[in-house]
Every structure is written in C-alpha cells, then in structure tokens.
C-alpha positions, 0 to 999 in steps of 0.5 A: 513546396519545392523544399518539401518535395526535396525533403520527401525524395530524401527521406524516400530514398533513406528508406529504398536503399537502407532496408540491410541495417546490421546491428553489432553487439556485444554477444556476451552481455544477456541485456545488451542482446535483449535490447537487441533483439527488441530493436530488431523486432520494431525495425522487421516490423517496419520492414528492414532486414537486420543483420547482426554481427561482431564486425561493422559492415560499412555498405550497410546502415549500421547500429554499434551497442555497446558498454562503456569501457568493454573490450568490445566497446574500444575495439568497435568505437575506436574510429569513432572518437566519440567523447563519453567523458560526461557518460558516468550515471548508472544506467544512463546511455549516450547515442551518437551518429557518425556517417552511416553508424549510430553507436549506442553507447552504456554507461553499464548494461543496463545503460546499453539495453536503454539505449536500443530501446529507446532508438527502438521507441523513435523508430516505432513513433516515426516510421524510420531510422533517424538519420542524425540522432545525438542524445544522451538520458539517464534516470533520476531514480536510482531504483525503479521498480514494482510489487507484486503480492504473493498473498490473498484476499482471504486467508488459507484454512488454519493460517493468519496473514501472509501465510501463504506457501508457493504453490500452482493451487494457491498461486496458479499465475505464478507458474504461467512463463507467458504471464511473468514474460508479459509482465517483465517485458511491461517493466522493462519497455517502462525503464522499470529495474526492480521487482518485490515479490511480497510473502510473510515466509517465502523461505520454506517454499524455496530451500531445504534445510538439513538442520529443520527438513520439516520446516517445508511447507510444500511437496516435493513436486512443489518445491521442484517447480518453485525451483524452476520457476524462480530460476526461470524468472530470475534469468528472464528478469536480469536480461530486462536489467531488473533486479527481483528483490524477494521480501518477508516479514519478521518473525514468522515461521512455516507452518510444519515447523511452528507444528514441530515446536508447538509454537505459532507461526507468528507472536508479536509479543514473543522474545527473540529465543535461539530456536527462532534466530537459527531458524531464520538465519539458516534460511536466509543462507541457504537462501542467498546461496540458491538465489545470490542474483536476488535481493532481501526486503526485510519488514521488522515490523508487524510482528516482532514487538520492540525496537530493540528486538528489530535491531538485534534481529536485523544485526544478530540473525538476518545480516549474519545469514546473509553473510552466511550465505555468501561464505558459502559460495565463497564471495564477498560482494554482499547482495542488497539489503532494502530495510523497511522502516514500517513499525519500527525505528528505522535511523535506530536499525540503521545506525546499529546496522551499516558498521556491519554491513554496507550495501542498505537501502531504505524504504517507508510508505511515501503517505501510508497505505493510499495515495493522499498528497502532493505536499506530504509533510508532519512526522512521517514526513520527518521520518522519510528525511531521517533515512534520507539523510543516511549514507544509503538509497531511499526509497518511497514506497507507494502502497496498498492504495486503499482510498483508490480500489477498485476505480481506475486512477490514472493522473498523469499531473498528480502523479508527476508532482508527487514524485517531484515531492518524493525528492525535494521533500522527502529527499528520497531517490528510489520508487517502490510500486504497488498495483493501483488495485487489486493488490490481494487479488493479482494478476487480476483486476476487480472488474466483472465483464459481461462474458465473465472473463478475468482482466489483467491488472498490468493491462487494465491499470497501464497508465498507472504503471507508465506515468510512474516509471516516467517520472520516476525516470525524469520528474522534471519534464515540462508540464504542456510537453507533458499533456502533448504527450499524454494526448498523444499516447491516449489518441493512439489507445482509444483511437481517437484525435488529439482534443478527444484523447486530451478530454480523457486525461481531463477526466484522469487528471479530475478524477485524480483529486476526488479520493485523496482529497476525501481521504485525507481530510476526513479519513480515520486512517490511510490503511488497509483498516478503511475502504474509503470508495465504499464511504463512511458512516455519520458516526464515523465522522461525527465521533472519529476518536471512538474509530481510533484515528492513526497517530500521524495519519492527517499531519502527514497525508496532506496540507495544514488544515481544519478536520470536520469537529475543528471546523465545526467548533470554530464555526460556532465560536466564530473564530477564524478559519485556517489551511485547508478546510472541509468545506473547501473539499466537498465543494472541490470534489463535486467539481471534480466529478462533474468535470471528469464526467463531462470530460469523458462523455465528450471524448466518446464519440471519437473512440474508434479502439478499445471501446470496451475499455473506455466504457468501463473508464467512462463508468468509472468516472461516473462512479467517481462523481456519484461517491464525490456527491454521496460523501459531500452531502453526508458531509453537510449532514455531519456538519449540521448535526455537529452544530447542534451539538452546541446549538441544541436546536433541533432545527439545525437536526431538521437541516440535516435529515435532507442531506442525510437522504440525499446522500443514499439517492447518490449512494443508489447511483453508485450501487447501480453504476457498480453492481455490474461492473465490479466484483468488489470494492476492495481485494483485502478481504478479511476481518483486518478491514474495519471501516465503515465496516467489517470485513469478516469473512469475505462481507461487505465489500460491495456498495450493493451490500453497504447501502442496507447500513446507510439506510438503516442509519437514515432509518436510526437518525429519523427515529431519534430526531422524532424522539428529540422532538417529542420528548418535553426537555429536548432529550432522548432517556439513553438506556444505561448498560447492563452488566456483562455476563462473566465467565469462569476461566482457570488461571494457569499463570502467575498473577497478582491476585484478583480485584473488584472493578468497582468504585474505590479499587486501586488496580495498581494499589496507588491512589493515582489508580482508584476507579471512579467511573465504571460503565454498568457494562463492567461492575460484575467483573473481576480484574486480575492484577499485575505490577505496572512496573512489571507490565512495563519492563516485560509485558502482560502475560497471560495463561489461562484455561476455559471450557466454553468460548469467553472474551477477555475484558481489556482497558487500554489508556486512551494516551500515546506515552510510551509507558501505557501499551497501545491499543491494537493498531492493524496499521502497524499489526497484520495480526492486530484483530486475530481474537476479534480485538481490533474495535473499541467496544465501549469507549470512555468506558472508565475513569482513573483518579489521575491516569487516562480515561480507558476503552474497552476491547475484547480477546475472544477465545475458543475452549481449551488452554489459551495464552495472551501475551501483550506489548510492553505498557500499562494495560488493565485486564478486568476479567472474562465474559461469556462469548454467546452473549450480545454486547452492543458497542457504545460510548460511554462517555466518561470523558475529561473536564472541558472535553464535548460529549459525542453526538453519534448516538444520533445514528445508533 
C-alpha cells in the first residue's frame, strides 16, 4: 500500500508540473508536422499546453521529431548521442528518452509522422506522457494501402463497364474535401500508405490534350473542379505519407474520341493501331506532368486480347508516355509503375519490361474475386511466386469480396493468417485493399436504416480496415496479445467489459469461416459472376460444368479436397475419402452460425455505446447462421439427388425433397432477417452477375426477390419425383428440341462460304471435323465457314447486316488448349456478356468425330451494320436466329464415352 501511494503521488506530480510540453519539429517537412499537429491534439485533449518551437526549451517537458539524417535532426539531437545505426527500414521510427525529452527519430518522413502517432496513441490509451519510453517499430509490408472505385453499381446511359467520367453528378462524394480528409485521416491513424483510385479512363476527366481536344469527356466547369480536387487530395494525402496511385484499364478510350473515330470505347478483340497507341501514350504524359507526385496502376488485361499485345503496349505505349511525361518536367526519377497481373502473363510483361524501366511493382488478387483461405496454393498460387521472385515489390491484392457482400465481416484471426499466408506462401510484401462490401456503391454501405439514412462504408466496415493495416504492419503478433487486444478495443466501441467485448470477436471470428468455407468448396467461381450470400440453385450444384466452373478457382482458393460430384461418386463406389470434404463443411458452417449467434446475443446486455450498430452486427450474424443453415440442407438434398444418379432408387429422391423444403424455411428466415435491413446483397448490379442468377438490369439482388426461384425449383423438383414415380419404367419422356427459328442476315465480310450443320459436314473439311450429333435446337441452321488455321493465327471476324433483332449461333470447344478460343469468361472479360453471350444455352450440344464436344452461346444483335471480332482459337459460328423467339436453356447431353449424364433436370 505504501508502494502504491509513492507510485500515485508520482505519477500525480508528473501530471501537476508538466501541463507546458513543447514539441520541436522540423517546420519544413508536410508529414513530420502532420504527425505534429495530431499529437498536440491528443495531449490538448488531456489537457497539456503545447508549445512548438525550432529550439528545445530545458523547463519544459519536450518532444524532438524529426528524420534521421536532416540538418535539423543533427542539430537538435546532437547532445543526445543517441544510437540509430540499427534504424534503416523504410518508415520505420525509433523513440527515445533522455531526461525530460523524448526524441522521435524517422528513418524518412513517413518513419517521423509514425513515430508522433504512435506516441500520440499511448498518450490517448494512458492518460499521460510516458515518463521513459524506448521503442523502435517499422512495418513488414512495404505498401499499405486501400481502394476505392470510381465506378458504379449500374452502367451510365450509352456506356460498357468502367466507363465512368468525373463528374459531382456521377460521383457527388468526390468533391466532399470533408469526406476525402475523414477517409485519409482513417488511413493514415491504420499506418495505411497508399490509396488506388480504380477508373476504366480516368484520363479524359484529368488532362487536355492539344493533338485530341475532343477526347474530354466532361465540361469545362468539370474539368476545373476535377483539377481542383485531385490537387486538393494529393497534397492532403502526402501530408499522411500516402501515395494515391490512379489506376486504368487497357484499351479503352473516352467516349467523344471513340465518337470522333467511329470507334468503341473498348474491343477486346481489336489490334494495337498507331491511333490507340498515341492516344494513350500522349495521356499518360500529360498526365505524369500535371500529377508526378501520383503513381499508375496499370490493368493489361480485360480488354486487350493477347499476351503479346499486353507486352507491346506496357513496353511501346505506356512506359514511353510515362517517359514522356517526365522529359517534360525535366526529371528522371521515374514515378511507380504497379503491373496488375489479371488476365495477362505477367513474369512475361515483366521480363520484357524492367531493361526498360526500373521502378515496377506487381499486384495479383491473393484468391480472386472473394476472400476463401488461409492456405492458398494451385496455379494461382504459382502465379503469385513467379512475380514474387522478380526483382520488384509484390503486392497481394484483396478484391472485390463478393462471397462477403453485404454482411459485416470482421475476423481478426482470419485475417491475421492470412497475411501470414501473404508472405510465406505467396512471398509477397505489399497489401492492396478493397472495401469489405459495397465496392460499386462507395462511400455507402448497403445497410437500409429506419430513418432511411445512408452509412458510410469506412464507419460501418472499421475493423475491417484495422485488422488488415495491423497486420500488414506486423503479422507476427502474438495471437492471446492479439485477442486481449481485440477485447479491448471492441469493449471501448460498444461499451462494454472485457468477457462481453471478447463474445463479439467470438461472433466475428465464427462468423468469419461460414462464406469462405462455402465458397470455396462448392462455388462456381471466386468472381464478380456469383453472389454467393444470396445462395445457389440445386442445378447449380448438382451439374457445376453447364455453369462453366473458372479454371483454377477450387485448386487455388483453398486446401485439397473433394468438390460434391467427387464426393458423391466416391460415396457410391466406396472408395476412400480424402482432404477437405463437403460434408465436413456443412457440418462445420452450421457450427459456425450457431456459435457466432450465441456469441453475439450474449454480449448484448453489456452494450452500453453504439447500440444501433450492434444490432445491425447481431442481425448480421443471424443471417449468417440462417445462409449457413439454408446452403447446408440444399446441400444434403444435392447429395441424395446425386445418389440417385447412380442408384436409380427413387427412395433416395424421396430423401431429399425434406431437405430441399427445409432449406427454403431457413431461406424464409434470411429474407426476413434482410428485408429491413439490406438495400441489397450485392453492389455490382448489372448483367456481368450470373449466378444463382441474373443481374440484369438492376434484378435479383435481394433475398425477397430470389426466394420465388427457390420455390419454384421446390415446385419443379416436386413434379418430376411424381412423374418418376408414376411412370412404368422409372423414367420421365424428356421432350427433344425444336429447331431454331433462323434469320436472314446479309454477310458483309469476307468468308469461307456457308454450310449444312447436320450429320456428315466437315465444318473444317477434315474428317477430325465431321458432325455426329446435332441438338434439334441446330438442324436448320446454316454455319458459316472459316479456316482453322486462320482462326488461330488472327481470330474470327465477322461483319454482317440485319433488319430485324438476330442472335448469332456460337460452338465453343468444351477443351482448355490453347488452339481452341475460350468461351466468354466475366473473370477475365468486364465485357464478357455485352451481347447477352455469357450463359451456355445448350450444353454438350454437339459432337465432333474426333475434336471436343461443343456448347452453345449466343450473340444478340439490334438491327443495323454490326461486327463481332472473336480471340484467336478454333470457334464454330452455325448461323443466325431470330431474337423474339423463346429459347429454353438445356443440357443436351452429347457427352463423351465413361462420362455420367447430368442429373439437373430434376429441377427444371
């Protein structure tokens, strides 16, 4: 007791004769007297006068910040002799106490701004100046940064994807100063150092040119206040040490200048021409020398169509513009260049591309489009290795997170190992984030509140952001240091003690598993393409190849194991299990929901702060436990139905029909769960989503909306399990085809002639080539022929004329070889469903004597002069159809010798 009162009077006495702290600082360095002006803020706060000066002044408590190495920083530290041989990594930071000065000490500015914000943070958590702090800190990541999309959930009137100008009635938020300081102050107090603005052409909103004056794509009035603007943002990011890196696809071009040329915007199919390539190059300078503080981000991919038009567009058109730019402004340290190795080769880009330019980074989505694993690995990870291994930064990039949208995801533990993973698997050094929903729709969230008020993302989502720039700063932390600190923090948002604030990360870290668990062994893809919250169909599950699962995606996006039609022939031929299996996961994610749910509701009656919040958290995590539930028993309906496709017992149909209704009582729950609380589920809201279904036009993106489908499905599967029984042999007559109407078109390009798609024609005049099997739904049509060596050297062209809407008949070669054009892929192609191509309409549609089976797509075309320009590959184009008429999408099930038919018919 007597040691406690000593300590007390001291401690007191610290506080009663150090209220004057002076802080000296270096008055000529923009960071270094941000991190100033935030750590007099936090002592005024706890009531201390600050003094600032350029000289120390020994009566008072003092604070030296500084960089390692400055005039000042010899001149103001010299009596110190403190000892900063070991202070080298970039933004790293050493503080030190000697009598009554603490000297904060950067390796750079960024090191310097750290460093007071740090202090600032132990003053804010204690109460007082920490009479002997000696520490020193720097991150792991090299980069630290986050994303925000300068795009929409819809696209603007007469545009394609990404094709989104700056303008305040487009983008209103972007000309809020309020807004962009919140938002950099939220980086920055997360040790964040970067910042992407995402755009397809951000060029023509920003700079003038004098060779293409039309090219602008805004007002005059605009352009000013765009100017304004990222002038503004750029000088407030660079205060916070943050570098804003403005990123843009390739090739697309503004709208007034595709206009100008007759031209699109964007082609993926379209060669390089010396138009597109000045174009771009001019921009880029004029660019890099309106803005040289900012970086470039440059995405190959998407909408450019060959690797070798990726390397001679990074080496001939965007390096040179850059280089352009800075012979301009008569400098010659070249500004960053941050590759993004989507959809294109990128060691390949790489190789070709650092002779001629040295300061490259990487960047590759760490598991795709969502947020799947811990353990990442197949080719994507091989892919993440490669760059790692070049003499440049890599940097993971996690994006889109579309298995998370729209429920509040906030595991510290999930999130800690995986950018663990980042660097000892991946070997990657640098984080790219995007927000954890709402991507589309930023600043807001897709919460829907009672007094019909918008929330902001970077509020609603704050752990989200916290949890990565923590361990992206340090990822090797201490796991219970980790969960006292996690404890901590929640007690202080929701107000509460320390058991009721660690049940709310039980719920976060619970609740954590469900969507990448889900995704990852039962997805059809990581991407954009699926919603996975708003669930998938039966069909979906029991027949995944007619969906097109994405190359890679199950390999990569998680640990070895057994996907549902594996599982369930293994079941039947009683052959051993292996890794991570389908049941295990249903078993798991329903644990998971129940655990998060009885996590939260027990935290509740602490909650004394931000109860509006904690409600909407609390609904969320039932809502997680309603999908978990709803997914698990379509699942085991999955699974019997997929039994009886080798049982032919009905018995094992008769099994699943109570799971099947089972699940919509649970999908019941989450549409009530949702209704109120959700906007929507997903905030890309456009034909590119496909699954469980479509998007178009702003559709089926509420669980309200999806659960009819589910019915009906129920209704479907309910009617042919009686039509089974009923029947004598245990079969239902499936009605065959009927031909396609088709439609008249005028070619205006060159061809090879027409042909017959019947029995018998070679529609490559070889015999590898002769047709087999035709679906009804084809026997009318005629194909138009071209060479297949053609085809693969220089693509598929196609010009034609038509005077009422058609759709054009296309056979894609179900093989992944290289000489056969992949079908449209929305992973890799933003445009990849511009004509309505994006679904297989019939699958297993045709035999070939000895070439793969094909699908079948379709192009739809409005009247007038149109064109389709396919990739380079063998592709059957079987001729033109009316648009009007009524096709119905099936499998046809032309498959190969040994291959089980598909069993989704059940439910159609």
């Amino acid at each position: 007791m007597k040691y406690f009162t000593l300590l007390f009077l001291t401690v007191y006495t610290t506080f009663a004769t150090a209220q004057n702290i002076t802080i000296v600082s270096d008055s000529k360095s923009p960071r270094v007297q941000f991190g100033v002006e935030k750590l007099s803020e936090t002592l005024s706060q706890k009531g201390f006068k600050v003094i600032a000066s350029d000289k120390i002044n020994k009566k008072d408590k003092v604070i030296v910040i500084g960089e390692k190495g400055t005039d000042f920083w010899k001149q103001n530290a010299k009596s110190a002799k403190i000892d900063d041989s070991k202070l080298s990594k970039k933004e790293g930071f050493q503080i030190r106490t000697q009598k009554n000065i603490i000297y904060i000490e950067g390796t750079d500015a960024s090191g310097a701004l750290y460093g007071a914000m740090e202090l600032a943070d132990r003053i804010k958590n204690s109460g007082e100046i920490p009479s002997d702090i000696n520490i020193d800190d720097s991150p792991e990541m090299v980069l630290r940064g986050a994303c925000i999309g300068m795009q929409k959930p819809v696209y603007l009137p007469g545009r394609d994807v990404y094709e989104y100008p700056y303008t305040p009635e487009t983008f209103p938020w972007f000309y809020d100063k309020q807004l962009w300081v919140k938002y950099l102050d939220m980086l920055v107090e997360n040790r964040m150092n970067s910042l992407y603005l995402w755009n397809g052409h951000p060029f023509a909103s920003l700079v003038k040119l004098k060779e293409y004056p039309f090219a602008v794509e805004v007002s005059d009035e605009d352009f000013k206040k765009n100017e304004e603007i990222y002038k503004f943002l750029t000088e407030e990011a660079n205060k916070r040490g943050i570098w804003v890196i403005q990123m843009f696809y390739n090739i697309i071009v503004s709208k007034p200048f595709a206009e100008h040329y007759n031209i699109k915007t964007q082609d993926r199919s379209r060669p390089i021409t010396p138009l597109l390539s000045d174009y771009t190059r001019k921009s880029i300078a004029a660019f890099i020398e309106k803005y040289p503080n900012v970086g470039l981000m440059v995405c190959l991919g998407e909408a450019i169509n060959t690797v070798d038009d990726d390397v001679e567009w990074f080496t001939k058109t965007i390096i040179p513009g850059v280089r352009d730019g800075l012979e301009a402004l008569g400098k010659t340290e070249e500004p960053p260049i941050i590759l993004r190795s989507h959809d294109t080769d990128g060691p390949l880009v790489m190789e070709k591309s650092l002779p001629l330019y040295k300061n490259l980074y990487t960047e590759s989505k760490y598991t795709g489009e969502s947020l799947t694993t811990y353990t990442p690995g197949g080719p994507w990870g091989e892919t993440h290795k490669q760059l790692s291994a070049l003499k440049s930064i890599h940097i993971e990039n996690v994006h889109i997170l579309a298995n998370l949208e729209p429920f509040r995801y906030g595991s510290p533990d999930f999130i800690q190992k995986t950018v663990k993973a980042m660097h000892s698997v991946h070997g990657a050094n640098a984080l790219h984030l995007y927000p954890q929903a709402s991507y589309w729709d930023w600043p807001y969230s897709a919460d829907k509140t009672k007094r019909g008020e918008r929330l902001l993302e970077m509020d609603r989502d704050w752990i989200w952001y916290k949890a990565w720039a923590r361990y992206a700063w340090d990822s090797k932390r201490d796991r219970k240091e980790e969960v006292q600190f996690w404890d901590k923090d929640l007690a202080a948002k929701y107000g509460t003690d320390l058991e009721a604030a660690n049940n709310i990360q039980k719920a976060y870290d619970e609740s954590g598993e469900i969507a990448p668990k889900t995704l990852r062994r039962f997805g059809i893809t990581e991407g954009n393409r699926q919603t996975l919250l708003l669930g998938m169909f039966e069909s979906q599950l029991v027949n995944p190849a007619k969906w097109r699962v994405y190359p890679g995606f199950h390999e990569s996006c998680g640990p070895a194991g057994e996907l549902l039609l594996e599982y369930a022939k293994k079941e039947w031929n009683k052959e051993p299990h292996s890794g991570e299996l389908p049941t295990q996961i249903i078993t798991e994610i329903t644990e998971h929901g129940k655990l998060a749910v009885s996590a939260i509701d027990k935290a509740e009656a602490k909650v004394t702060k931000n109860k509006e919040e904690f409600l909407r958290l609390k609904n969320d995590m039932h809502a997680y436990k309603a999908f978990a539930d709803f997914f698990s028993e379509k699942v085991k309906a999955a699974l019997l139905v997929l039994r009886y496709s080798y049982s032919n017992d009905i018995s094992d149909l008769d099994k699943a029909l109570p799971h099947l209704e089972k699940s919509i009582e649970y999908y019941e729950t989450l549409v009530n769960l949702t209704k109120d609380s959700y906007l929507y589920a997903n905030s890309m809201q456009t034909a590119q989503r496909r699954i469980p279904i479509g998007g178009d036009d702003g559709n089926n993106k509420t669980w309200a909306e999806l659960l009819p489908h589910y019915e009906r499905e129920l209704v479907n599967f309910k009617r042919n399990l009686e039509l089974l029984k009923s029947s004598k042999d245990g079969k239902i007559a499936t009605k065959e085809g009927k031909p396609w109407q088709t439609a008249e078109v005028t070619l205006l390009s060159e061809n090879k002639g027409t042909y017959a798609v019947k029995n018998g024609t070679k529609v490559y005049g070889t015999p590898i080539s002769e047709l087999t099997k035709i679906a009804p739904e084809l026997q009318n049509l005629k194909g138009i022929a071209f060479e297949e060596t053609a085809q693969n050297e220089k693509g598929t062209h196609l010009k034609f004329k038509n005077t009422k809407p058609v759709k054009l008949v296309v056979g894609y070669f179900n093989s992944d070889q290289k000489r056969f054009l992949f079908p449209p892929s929305l992973e890799t192609d933003a445009a990849g469903n511009a004509y309505g191509q994006a679904e297989v309409i019939l699958a297993s549609a045709m035999n070939l004597k000895e070439l793969p089976r094909v699908n079948i797509h379709t192009y739809t075309f409005q009247p007038g002069e149109n064109e389709l320009n396919l990739g380079k590959g063998r592709v059957l184009i079987l001729g033109f159809i009316d648009a009007n008429q009524t096709i119905t999408p099936r499998d046809v099930g032309y498959i190969d010798a040994g291959e089980k038919g598909a069993i989704d018919w059940l439910f159609y």
